[in-house]
N, C-alpha and C positions, 0 to 999 in steps of 0.2 A: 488514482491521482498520481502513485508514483509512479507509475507506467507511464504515463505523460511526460512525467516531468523527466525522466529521463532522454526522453528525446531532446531534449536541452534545444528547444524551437523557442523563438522570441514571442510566436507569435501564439504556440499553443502556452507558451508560461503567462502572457499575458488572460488568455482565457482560465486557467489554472489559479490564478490571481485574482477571480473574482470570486474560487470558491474556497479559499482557506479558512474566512471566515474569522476565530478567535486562534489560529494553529500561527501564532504570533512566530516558532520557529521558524517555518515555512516562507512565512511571510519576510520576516529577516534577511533568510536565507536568498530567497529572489531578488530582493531588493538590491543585494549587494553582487546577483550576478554567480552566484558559486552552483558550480554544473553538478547534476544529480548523475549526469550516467555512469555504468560501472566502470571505475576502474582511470575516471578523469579527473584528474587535478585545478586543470586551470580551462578557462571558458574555451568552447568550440571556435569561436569567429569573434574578431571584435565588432564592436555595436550592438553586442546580445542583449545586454541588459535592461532589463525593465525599468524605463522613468517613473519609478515611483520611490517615495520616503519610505525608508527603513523605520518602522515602530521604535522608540526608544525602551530602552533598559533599567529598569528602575535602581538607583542609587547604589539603593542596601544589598541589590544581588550584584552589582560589578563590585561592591567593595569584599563579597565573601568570594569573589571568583565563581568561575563557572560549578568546580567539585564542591568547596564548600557552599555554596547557593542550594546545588541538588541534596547535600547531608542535612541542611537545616531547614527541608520541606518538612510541615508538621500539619500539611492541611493540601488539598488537592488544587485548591490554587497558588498555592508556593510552589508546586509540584511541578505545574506547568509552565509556572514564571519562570522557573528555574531550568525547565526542561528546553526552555525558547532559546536559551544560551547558547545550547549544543547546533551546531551548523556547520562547521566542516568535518572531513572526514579526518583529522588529527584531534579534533572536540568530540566526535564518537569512540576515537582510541581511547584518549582520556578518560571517559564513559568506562570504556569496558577495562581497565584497567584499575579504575579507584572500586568496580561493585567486584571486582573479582579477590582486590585485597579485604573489602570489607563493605560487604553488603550495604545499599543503597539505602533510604527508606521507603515505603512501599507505596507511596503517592509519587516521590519521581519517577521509581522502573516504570508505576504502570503511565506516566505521562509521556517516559520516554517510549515506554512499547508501544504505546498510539498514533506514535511519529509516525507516518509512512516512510518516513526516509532513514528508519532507525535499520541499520545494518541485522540483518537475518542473524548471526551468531550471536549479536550483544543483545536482541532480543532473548532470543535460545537462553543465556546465562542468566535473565530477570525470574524462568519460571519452569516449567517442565509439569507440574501438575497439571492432572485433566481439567480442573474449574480454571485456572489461569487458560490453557489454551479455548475452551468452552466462552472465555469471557471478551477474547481478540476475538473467535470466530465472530460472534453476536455484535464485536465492535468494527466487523468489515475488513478486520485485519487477516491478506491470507498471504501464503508464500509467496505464490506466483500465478501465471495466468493457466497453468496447468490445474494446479489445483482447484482456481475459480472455476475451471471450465468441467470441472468432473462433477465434484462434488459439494456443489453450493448451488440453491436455490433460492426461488422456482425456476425449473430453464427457461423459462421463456427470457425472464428479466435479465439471468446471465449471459443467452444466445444474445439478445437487441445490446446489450451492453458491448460485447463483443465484437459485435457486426457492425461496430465503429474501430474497430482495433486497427484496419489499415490504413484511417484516417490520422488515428489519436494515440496509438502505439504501437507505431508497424514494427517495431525493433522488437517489441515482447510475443505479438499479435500468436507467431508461428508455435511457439511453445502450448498455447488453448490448441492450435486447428491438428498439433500433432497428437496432442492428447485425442482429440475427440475423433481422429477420424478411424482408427481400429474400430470404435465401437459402431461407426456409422457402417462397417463395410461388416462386421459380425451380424448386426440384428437389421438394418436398412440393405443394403448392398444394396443394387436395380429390381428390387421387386415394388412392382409400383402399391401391390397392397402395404407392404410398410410402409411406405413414404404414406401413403391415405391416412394410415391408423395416426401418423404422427401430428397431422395436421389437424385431426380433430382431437386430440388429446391437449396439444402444447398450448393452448387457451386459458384451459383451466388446471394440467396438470400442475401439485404442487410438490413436484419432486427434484432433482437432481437431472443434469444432460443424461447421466450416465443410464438414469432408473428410466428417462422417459423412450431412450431409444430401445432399451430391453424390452419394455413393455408392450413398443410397437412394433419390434418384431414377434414379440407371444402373440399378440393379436391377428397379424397377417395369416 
């Protein structure tokens, strides 16, 4: 989704928009037109913005502000009321600058770390234990498309997801095809018996791009 939305396109945030679902930041966020890509401030073009109503804010968390809203989550739905707050990238400084003077409590980080659009280092600062990152992976959360494209399964579902990337994030797309293509020309190269083995494996193989190209080339 963030790969998406990074393309800061009217047309893919509108599709974008129909899957946020309860991710009320997200949804906020588009409403009011504020660009996901790296490194942009203010919208691409005018007329981007999505005709649609911004969710309202519930009272008691505009009156504690956005850091005290996230200090006085005490339950996982405050968590993420509170986390819906954060939407620009001076709301994410904010972020990482109140858990860095003094730690969060532990329904916002983890509402805030299931932001897609939660900044890579202010994630980094909510956790570092293996169960915290064990519990993003499980929750779809990865670095990049690099990562997606190595070492998450089953390949099949990360290839078909992928092999929409120059449709739905050609900006990211090239980071997965650089990863994956060392390992295509190590154990695939032009030997048409590995390309065979991989095609009767990738069906039912439930492992990783990385494991299934290895395996067809053991097999050739």
């Amino acid at each position: 989704m963030l790969w998406v939305l990074q393309e800061d396109d009217p047309q893919l945030n509108a599709v974008v928009w129909q899957y946020t679902g309860l991710d009320m930041g997200l949804r906020r966020a588009l409403a009011r037109g504020i660009p996901f890509g790296p490194g942009r401030e203010r919208p691409p073009r005018p007329g981007w913005r999505l005709p649609v109503e911004e969710p309202d804010i519930p009272e008691s968390y505009v009156r504690h502000g956005l850091v005290g809203a996230l200090r006085a989550a005490t339950t996982m739905a405050a968590g993420r009321a509170a986390a819906s707050m954060v939407l620009t990238p001076d709301d994410w400084g904010s972020v990482t600058e109140a858990d860095a003077e003094r730690a969060l409590p532990g329904y916002a980080r983890w509402a805030l770390s299931m932001r897609p659009d939660c900044p890579p280092a202010t994630r980094a600062g909510f956790g570092s234990h293996p169960k915290f990152a064990h519990r993003l992976r499980g929750a779809g959360v990865v670095d990049g498309p690099a990562e997606y494209a190595l070492d998450h399964g089953p390949a099949v579902r990360v290839l078909e997801l992928l092999s929409m990337g120059g449709a739905l994030f050609p900006a990211r797309i090239g980071e997965a095809e650089d990863a994956l293509r060392p390992l295509v020309r190590r154990h695939l190269g032009d030997r048409d018996e590995a390309w065979a083995a991989l095609a009767r494996l990738i069906g039912t193989f439930r492992g990783t791009a990385r494991e299934l190209t290895a395996t067809a080339g053991a097999l050739s």
